[in-house]
C-alpha positions in Angstrom: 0.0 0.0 0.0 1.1 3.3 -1.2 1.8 6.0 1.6 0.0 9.5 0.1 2.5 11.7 1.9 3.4 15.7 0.3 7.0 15.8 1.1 8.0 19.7 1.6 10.8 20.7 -0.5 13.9 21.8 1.0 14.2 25.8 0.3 17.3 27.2 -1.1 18.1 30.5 -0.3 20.3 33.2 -2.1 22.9 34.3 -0.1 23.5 38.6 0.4 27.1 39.4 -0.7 29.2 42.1 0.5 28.2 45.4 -2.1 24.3 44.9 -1.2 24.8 44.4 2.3 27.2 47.2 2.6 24.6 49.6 0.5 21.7 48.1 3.0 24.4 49.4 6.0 24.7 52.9 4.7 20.9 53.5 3.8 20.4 52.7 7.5 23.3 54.7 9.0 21.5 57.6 7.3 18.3 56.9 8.8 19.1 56.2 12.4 22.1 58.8 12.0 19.1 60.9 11.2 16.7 60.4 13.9 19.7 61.2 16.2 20.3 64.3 14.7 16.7 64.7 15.1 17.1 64.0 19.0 20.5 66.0 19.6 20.7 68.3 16.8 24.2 69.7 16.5 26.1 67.0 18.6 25.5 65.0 15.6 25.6 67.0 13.0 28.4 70.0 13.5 29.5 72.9 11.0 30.8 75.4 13.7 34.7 74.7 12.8 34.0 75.2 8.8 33.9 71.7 8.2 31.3 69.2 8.8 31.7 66.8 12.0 29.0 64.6 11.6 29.2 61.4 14.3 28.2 59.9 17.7 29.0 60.0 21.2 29.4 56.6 22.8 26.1 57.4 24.8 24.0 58.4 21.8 25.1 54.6 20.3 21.5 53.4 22.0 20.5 54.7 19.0 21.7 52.7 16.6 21.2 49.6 18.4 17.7 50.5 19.4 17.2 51.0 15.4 18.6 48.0 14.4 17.2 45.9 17.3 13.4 47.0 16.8 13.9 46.3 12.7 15.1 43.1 13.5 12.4 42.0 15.8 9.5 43.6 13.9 10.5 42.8 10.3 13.1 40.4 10.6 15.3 42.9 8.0 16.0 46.6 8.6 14.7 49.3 6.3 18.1 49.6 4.3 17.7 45.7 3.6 14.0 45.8 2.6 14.7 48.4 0.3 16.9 45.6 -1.4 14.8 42.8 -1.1 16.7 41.3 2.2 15.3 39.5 5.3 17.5 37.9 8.0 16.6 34.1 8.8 17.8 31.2 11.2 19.8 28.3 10.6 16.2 26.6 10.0 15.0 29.2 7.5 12.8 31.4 10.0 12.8 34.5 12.0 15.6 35.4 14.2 14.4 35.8 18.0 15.4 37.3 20.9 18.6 35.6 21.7 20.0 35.6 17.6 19.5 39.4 17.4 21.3 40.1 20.8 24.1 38.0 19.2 24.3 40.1 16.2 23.9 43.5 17.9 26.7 42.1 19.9 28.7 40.9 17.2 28.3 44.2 15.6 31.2 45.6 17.9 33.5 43.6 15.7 31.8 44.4 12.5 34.8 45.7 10.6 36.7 42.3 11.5 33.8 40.3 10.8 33.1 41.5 7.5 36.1 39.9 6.3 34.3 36.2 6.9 31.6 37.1 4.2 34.5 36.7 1.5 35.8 33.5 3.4 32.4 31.4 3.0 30.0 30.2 0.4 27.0 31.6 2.8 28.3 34.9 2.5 28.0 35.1 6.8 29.6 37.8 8.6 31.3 37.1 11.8 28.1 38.5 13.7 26.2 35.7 11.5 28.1 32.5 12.2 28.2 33.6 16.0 24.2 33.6 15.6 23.5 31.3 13.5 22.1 33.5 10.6 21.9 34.4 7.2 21.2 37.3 4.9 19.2 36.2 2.3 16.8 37.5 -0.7 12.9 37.4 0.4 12.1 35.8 -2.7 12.7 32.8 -1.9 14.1 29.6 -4.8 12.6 25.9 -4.5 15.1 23.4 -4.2 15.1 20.4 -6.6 14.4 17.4 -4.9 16.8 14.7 -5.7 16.2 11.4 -5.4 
């Protein structure tokens, strides 16, 4: 007797490489970069010695990681990687939780050092991904062919 069993194909993501990531990054350092300036004004944004100073203190940081934290619950992506058709996933394909996006805001510290791991692996995974067990991936999402 045949078993009448659907058998879910395995998806297969495509991995985010370094330029789209990077352009993701910058879109949202200009938005939470703005929404401090909004806060603090010309702390962040400074013109007074003819050039332009634009940066943060270490205390106005909670910015930043309040952005990226309440992207990453809420949509899983941040605005600079929806804009390019990004979401961030688990090792099993689903949303991060609490404890992955911890990681990564943690992990973010060592971004500059990290980034050098998306060249090293086929996943394209930042140091602040393999220590959370995630990826950067397109939303649209490829069906895997099943092999048999």
């Amino acid at each position: 007797m045949e078993e009448n069993s659907i058998e879910k194909k395995p998806k297969e993501f495509k991995y985010a490489g370094f330029g789209v990531r990077l352009s993701a990054f910058i879109i949202d350092s200009a938005i939470y970069m703005l929404i401090a300036y909004l806060i603090w004004g010309n702390q962040v944004v400074n013109t007074s010695d003819g050039g332009i100073y634009i940066g943060l203190k270490s205390w106005q940081m909670i910015v930043p990681l309040l952005y990226f934290f309440l992207n990453w619950l809420i949509l899983s992506s941040s605005i600079g990687k929806l804009i390019f058709g990004l979401k961030i996933i688990n090792e099993e394909g689903n949303r991060i939780n609490i404890k992955e996006i911890g990681l990564r805001l943690l992990m973010y510290i060592f971004m500059i050092i990290g980034v050098c791991f998306l060249f090293a692996n086929k996943k394209r995974q930042t140091l602040h991904d393999i220590v959370a067990k995630t990826f950067v991936v397109y939303r649209k999402l490829q069906e895997k062919p099943k092999v048999e």
